[in-house]
N, C-alpha and C positions, 0 to 999 in steps of 0.2 A: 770364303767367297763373299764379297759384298757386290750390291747393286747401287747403280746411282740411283737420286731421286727420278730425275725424269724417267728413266726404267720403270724404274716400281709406278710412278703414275701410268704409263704406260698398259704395263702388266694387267695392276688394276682396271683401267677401262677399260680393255679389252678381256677382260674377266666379268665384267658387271652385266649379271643379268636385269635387263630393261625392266621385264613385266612384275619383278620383284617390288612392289609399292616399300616398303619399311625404308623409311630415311630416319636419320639422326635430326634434332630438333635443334640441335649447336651446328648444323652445316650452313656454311655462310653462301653457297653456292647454290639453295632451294631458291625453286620458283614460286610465287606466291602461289600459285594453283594448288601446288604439291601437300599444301596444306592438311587437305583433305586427309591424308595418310596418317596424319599423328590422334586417332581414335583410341580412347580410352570407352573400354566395357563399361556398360551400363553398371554392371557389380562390382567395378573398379570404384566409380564414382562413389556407388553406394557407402563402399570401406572407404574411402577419404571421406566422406562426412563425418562417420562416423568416426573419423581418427579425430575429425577437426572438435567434435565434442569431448574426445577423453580428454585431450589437449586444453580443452578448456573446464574442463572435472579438475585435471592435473593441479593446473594453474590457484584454482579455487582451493586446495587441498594444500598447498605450499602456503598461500599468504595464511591460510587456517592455521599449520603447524609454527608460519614465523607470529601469529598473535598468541597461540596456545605456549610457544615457548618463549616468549616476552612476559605473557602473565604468570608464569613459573618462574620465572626469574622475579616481577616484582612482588611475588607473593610469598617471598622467601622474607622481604623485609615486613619489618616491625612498622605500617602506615599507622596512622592514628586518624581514625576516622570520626576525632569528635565534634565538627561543625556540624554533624547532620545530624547530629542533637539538640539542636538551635532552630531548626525544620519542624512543619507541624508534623508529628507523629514520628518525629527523629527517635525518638528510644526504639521504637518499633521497626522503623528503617536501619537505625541500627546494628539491631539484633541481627537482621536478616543479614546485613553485608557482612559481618561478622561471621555468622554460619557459612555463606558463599565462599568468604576467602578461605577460613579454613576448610571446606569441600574443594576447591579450586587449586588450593595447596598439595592434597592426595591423590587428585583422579589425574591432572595435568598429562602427569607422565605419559599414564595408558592412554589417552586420546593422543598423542605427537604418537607414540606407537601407531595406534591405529592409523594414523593420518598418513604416516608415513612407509606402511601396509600396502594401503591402497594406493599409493603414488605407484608404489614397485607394482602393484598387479597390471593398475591401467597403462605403465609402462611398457609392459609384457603383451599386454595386447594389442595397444598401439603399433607394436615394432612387427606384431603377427601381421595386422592389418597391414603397413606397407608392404612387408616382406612377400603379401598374398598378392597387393597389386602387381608389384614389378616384375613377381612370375608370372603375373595372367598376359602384361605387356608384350613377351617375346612369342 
């Protein structure tokens, strides 16, 4: 059994209860007044802020793992760091970026681990948080 279109529009508004406010926010047929209807909870609001900070933790945490795994890559090579022996206190200066690179060279990994941790959690909570809003909507 099929219906035409005009039918089913039909059907439809003489199905549509008036005093029901909930309209669609993509209806091209609202009136500007209708506005008023597309209320989002105070605690909706709340979790979209708070989405918009993980979002931005997220972000901060990504360019961290793409420099933490840049500096693992160049810290694989053999740099020759001897201009900064030529620097006042360069032996000393030195010493120190010497120690850093090889410290830099062991821990790299576990920090991209971690970084990469924490992206999957604030992801996980992120997706809670809208998942919370668009149920509190209907």
């Amino acid at each position: 059994m099929s219906i035409s279109s005009t039918e089913a529009e039909k059907l439809i508004n003489s199905t549509k209860d008036k005093s029901f406010p909930a309209k669609s926010m993509l209806d091209p047929t609202d009136i500007i007044g209708d506005k008023d209807f597309y209320i989002i909870a105070k605690e909706g609001v709340e979790v979209l802020s708070w989405d918009l900070f993980i979002h931005l933790g997220l972000v901060i945490l990504i360019i961290n793992a793409i420099i933490l795994l840049t500096m693992k890559c160049l810290s694989e090579y053999d740099i020759k760091l001897d201009f900064v022996k030529k620097l006042p206190f360069g032996s000393s200066i030195y010493l120190v970026l010497n120690k850093l690179k090889d410290l830099w060279s062991k821990t790299t990994i576990m920090w991209i681990y971690v970084s990469l941790f924490l992206i999957l959690i604030g992801t996980l909570f992120s997706a809670w948080g809208i998942y919370d809003v668009i149920n509190k909507l209907g």
